[in-house]
C-alpha positions in Angstrom: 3.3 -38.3 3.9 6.6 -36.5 2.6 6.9 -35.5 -0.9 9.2 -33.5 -2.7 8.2 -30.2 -3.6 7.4 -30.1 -7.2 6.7 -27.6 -9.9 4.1 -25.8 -8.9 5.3 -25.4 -5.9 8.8 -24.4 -6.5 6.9 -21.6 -8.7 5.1 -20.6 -6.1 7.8 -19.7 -4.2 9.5 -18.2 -7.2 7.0 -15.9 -7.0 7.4 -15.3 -3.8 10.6 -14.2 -3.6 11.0 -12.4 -7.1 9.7 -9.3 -5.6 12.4 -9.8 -2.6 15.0 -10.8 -4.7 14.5 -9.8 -8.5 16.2 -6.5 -9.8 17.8 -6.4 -6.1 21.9 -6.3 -5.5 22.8 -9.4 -3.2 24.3 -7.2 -0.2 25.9 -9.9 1.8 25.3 -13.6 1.6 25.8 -15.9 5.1 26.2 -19.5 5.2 26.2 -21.3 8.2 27.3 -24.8 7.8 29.6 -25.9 4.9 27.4 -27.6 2.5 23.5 -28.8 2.2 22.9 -32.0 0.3 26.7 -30.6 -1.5 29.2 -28.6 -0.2 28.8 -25.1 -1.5 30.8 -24.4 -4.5 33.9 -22.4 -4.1 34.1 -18.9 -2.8 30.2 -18.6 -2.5 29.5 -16.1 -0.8 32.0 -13.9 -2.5 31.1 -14.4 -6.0 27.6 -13.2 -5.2 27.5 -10.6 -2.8 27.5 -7.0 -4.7 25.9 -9.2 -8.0 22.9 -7.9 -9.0 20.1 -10.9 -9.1 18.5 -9.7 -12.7 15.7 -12.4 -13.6 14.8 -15.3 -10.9 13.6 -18.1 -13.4 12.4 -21.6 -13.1 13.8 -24.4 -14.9 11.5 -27.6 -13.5 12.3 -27.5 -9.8 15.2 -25.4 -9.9 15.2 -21.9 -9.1 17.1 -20.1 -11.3 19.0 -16.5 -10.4 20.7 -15.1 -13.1 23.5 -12.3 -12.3 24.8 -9.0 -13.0 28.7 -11.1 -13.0 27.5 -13.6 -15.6 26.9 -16.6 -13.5 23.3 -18.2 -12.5 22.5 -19.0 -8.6 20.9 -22.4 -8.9 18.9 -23.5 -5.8 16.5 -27.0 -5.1 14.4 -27.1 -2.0 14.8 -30.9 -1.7 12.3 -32.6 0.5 12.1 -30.0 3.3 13.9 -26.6 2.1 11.6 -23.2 2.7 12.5 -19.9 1.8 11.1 -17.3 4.3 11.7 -13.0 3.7 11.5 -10.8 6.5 12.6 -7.1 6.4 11.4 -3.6 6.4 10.1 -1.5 3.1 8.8 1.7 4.0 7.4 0.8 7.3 5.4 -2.2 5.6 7.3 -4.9 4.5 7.7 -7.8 6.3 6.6 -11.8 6.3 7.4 -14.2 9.4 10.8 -15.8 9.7 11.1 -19.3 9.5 9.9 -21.9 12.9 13.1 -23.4 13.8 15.9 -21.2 12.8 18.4 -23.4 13.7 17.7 -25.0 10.7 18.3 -21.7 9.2 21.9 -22.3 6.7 21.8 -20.1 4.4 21.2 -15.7 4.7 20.9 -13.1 2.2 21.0 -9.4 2.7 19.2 -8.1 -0.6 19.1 -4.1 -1.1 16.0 -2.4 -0.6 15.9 -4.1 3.0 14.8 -7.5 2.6 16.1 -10.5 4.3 15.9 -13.9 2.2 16.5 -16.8 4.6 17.1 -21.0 3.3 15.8 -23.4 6.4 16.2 -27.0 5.5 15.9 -29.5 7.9 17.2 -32.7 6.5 19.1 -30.7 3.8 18.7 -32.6 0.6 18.3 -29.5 -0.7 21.7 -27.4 -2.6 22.7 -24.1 -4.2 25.2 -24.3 -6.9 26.4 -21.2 -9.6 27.0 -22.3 -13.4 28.0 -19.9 -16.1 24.8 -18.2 -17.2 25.7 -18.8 -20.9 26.2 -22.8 -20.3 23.1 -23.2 -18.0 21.8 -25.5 -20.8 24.5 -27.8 -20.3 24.0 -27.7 -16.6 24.5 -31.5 -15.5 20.3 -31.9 -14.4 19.0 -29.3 -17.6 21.0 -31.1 -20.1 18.4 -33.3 -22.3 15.5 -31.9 -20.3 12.2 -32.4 -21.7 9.6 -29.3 -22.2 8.1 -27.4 -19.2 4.4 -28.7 -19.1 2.7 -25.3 -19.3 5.3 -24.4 -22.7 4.1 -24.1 -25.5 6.3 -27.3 -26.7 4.2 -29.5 -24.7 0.9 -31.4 -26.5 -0.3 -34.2 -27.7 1.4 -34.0 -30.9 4.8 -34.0 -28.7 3.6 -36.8 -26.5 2.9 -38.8 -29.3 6.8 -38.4 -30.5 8.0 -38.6 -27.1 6.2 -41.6 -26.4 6.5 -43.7 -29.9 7.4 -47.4 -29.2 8.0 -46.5 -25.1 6.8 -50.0 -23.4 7.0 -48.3 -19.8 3.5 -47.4 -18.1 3.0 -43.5 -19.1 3.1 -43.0 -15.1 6.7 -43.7 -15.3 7.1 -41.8 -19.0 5.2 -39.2 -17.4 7.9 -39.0 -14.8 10.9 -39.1 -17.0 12.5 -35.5 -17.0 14.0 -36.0 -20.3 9.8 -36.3 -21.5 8.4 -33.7 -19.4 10.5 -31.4 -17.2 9.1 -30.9 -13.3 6.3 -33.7 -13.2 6.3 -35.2 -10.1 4.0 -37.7 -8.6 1.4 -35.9 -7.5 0.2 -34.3 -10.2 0.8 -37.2 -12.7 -1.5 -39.2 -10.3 -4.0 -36.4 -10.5 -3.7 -35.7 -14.4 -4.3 -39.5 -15.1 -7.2 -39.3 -13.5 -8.4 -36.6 -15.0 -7.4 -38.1 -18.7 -9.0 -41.3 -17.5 -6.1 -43.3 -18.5 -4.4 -46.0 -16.3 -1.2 -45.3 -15.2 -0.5 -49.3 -15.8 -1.2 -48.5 -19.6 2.3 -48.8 -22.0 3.4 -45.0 -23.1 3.7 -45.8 -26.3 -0.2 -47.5 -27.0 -1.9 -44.3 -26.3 -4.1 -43.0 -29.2 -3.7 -39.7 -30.3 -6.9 -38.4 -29.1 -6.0 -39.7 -25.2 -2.6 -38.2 -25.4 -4.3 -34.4 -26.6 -6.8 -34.7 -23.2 -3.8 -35.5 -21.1 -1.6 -33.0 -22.3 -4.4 -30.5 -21.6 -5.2 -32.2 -18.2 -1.8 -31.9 -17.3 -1.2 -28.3 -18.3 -4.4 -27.7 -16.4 -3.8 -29.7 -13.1 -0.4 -27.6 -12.9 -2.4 -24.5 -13.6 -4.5 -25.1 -10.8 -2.0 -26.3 -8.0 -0.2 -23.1 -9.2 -3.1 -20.7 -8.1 -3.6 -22.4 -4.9 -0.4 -22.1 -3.8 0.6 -25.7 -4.5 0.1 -28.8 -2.2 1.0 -29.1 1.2 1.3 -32.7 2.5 4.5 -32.7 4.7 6.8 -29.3 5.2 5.9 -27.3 1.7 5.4 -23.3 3.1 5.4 -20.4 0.6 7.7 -17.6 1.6 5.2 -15.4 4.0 4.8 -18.7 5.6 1.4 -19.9 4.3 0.7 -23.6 3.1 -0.6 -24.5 -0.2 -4.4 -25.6 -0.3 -4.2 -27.6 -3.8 -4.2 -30.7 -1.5 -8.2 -30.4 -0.6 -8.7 -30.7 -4.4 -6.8 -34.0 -4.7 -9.4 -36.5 -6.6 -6.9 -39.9 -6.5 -3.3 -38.9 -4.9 -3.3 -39.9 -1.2 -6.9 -41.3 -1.2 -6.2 -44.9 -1.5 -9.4 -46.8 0.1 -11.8 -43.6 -0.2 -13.9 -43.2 -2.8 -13.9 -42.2 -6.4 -15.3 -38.7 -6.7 -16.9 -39.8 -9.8 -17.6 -43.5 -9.4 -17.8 -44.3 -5.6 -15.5 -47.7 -6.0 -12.7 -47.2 -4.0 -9.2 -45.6 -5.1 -6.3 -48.3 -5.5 -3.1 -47.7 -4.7 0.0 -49.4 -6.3 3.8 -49.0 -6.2 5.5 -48.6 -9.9 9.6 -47.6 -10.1 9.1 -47.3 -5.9 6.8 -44.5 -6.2 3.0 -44.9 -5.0 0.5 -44.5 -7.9 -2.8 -43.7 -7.0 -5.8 -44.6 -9.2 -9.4 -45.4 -9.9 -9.2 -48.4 -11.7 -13.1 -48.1 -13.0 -12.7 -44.5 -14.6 -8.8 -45.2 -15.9 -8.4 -47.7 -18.5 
């Protein structure tokens, strides 16, 4: 099954690469081909090589690099992009390089030795640079909602987010401008866990539901997090290794098995042309 990599893993390989990259000056930078999912912007490579990379951040499932010059280095892995670093530190640095480098577009030479490389086979993912000052009113950040592990998110905010919403909370759920980098995995799995159906209107959640599934949500991400996130199609951290949160799935990709806490099989439906995945016994 492909899926989009989504926040937890996008901050897996955040940090991954922070040690690479973070507090490191950007040597050289190589691209080879002319765009990814978007051209490049304009003078690319220039603009960044001899920048310091001070903080690599997350925003959702954006990478965020801000710079020495003033400008933020904005990358999305899309459905296949991996980041892989190879290089020499003291005799003792050094993870594998990517399986098919010619898939390899984009190469950066950081000080210290490292070697950051972008592979992307279908190349829906980009890298973009926005004024570091304006990166709130970068085009996908504008109007986003809270990170799920912030202290913004909980009930009390779901409750205001979701007051007289008559979409299912799966698809509030999924709704950047509610919650920023949900995807549909762990919605799916945080449902569950909240026992609340994802066919169930946003906004005719009690209160007391909506305080277990902000916990269940800030919890399933927690989890996913430590175990490297989910691997179900081409997801790789940067040494290479896959995430394992995917043996820990209790609905998402089970339809037909059965409930871990029921034993009646887990449903599967299609809502805004995502598949849901559900127990429809333990989720009202």
């Amino acid at each position: 099954m492909q899926a989009m990599p989504e926040l937890p893993e996008v901050e897996t390989v955040r940090r991954g690469l922070a040690p690479a990259m973070e507090g490191k000056r950007i040597l050289r930078v190589e691209t080879r081909r002319k765009d990814l999912r978007f051209p490049f912007p304009e003078r690319f490579n220039q603009r960044l090589e001899g920048a310091k990379l001070t903080r690599l951040g997350r925003r959702a499932k954006y990478l965020v690099g801000e710079l020495s010059n003033g400008e933020a280095l904005i990358m999305h892995l899309g459905m296949t992009g991996r980041f892989t670093v190879s290089g020499k530190k003291k005799g003792e640095f050094h993870h594998a390089a990517g399986e098919d480098e010619k898939h390899d577009h984009v190469v950066f030479d950081m000080a210290g030795g490292a070697r950051v490389v972008f592979n992307d086979a279908r190349r829906f993912g980009f890298m973009d640079l926005w004024p570091l000052e304006d990166i709130d009113n970068y085009a996908p950040f504008s109007g986003m909602g809270p990170e799920p592990i912030s202290n913004e998110f909980s009930g009390a905010y779901l409750k205001e987010a979701f007051a007289g919403k008559k979409t299912p909370v799966k698809s509030a759920l999924l709704d950047q401008n509610v919650v920023a980098g949900l995807g549909n995995i762990y919605v799916c799995e945080a449902l569950f866990r909240s026992g609340i159906s994802p066919k169930k209107l946003a906004g005719a959640i009690k209160q007391g539901k909506l305080e277990v599934l902000a916990v269940e949500v800030r919890k399933v991400i927690e989890e996913a997090i430590i175990a490297g996130g989910s691997t179900i199609s081409d997801f790789a951290t940067t040494s290479g290794e896959l995430g394992y949160f995917q043996h820990r799935f209790q609905v998402y990709d089970r339809e037909g098995e059965d409930c871990v806490a029921c034993a009646k099989p887990v449903k599967r439906l299609v809502q805004s042309g995502r598949s849901t995945f559900y127990c429809p016994t333990c989720q009202r």
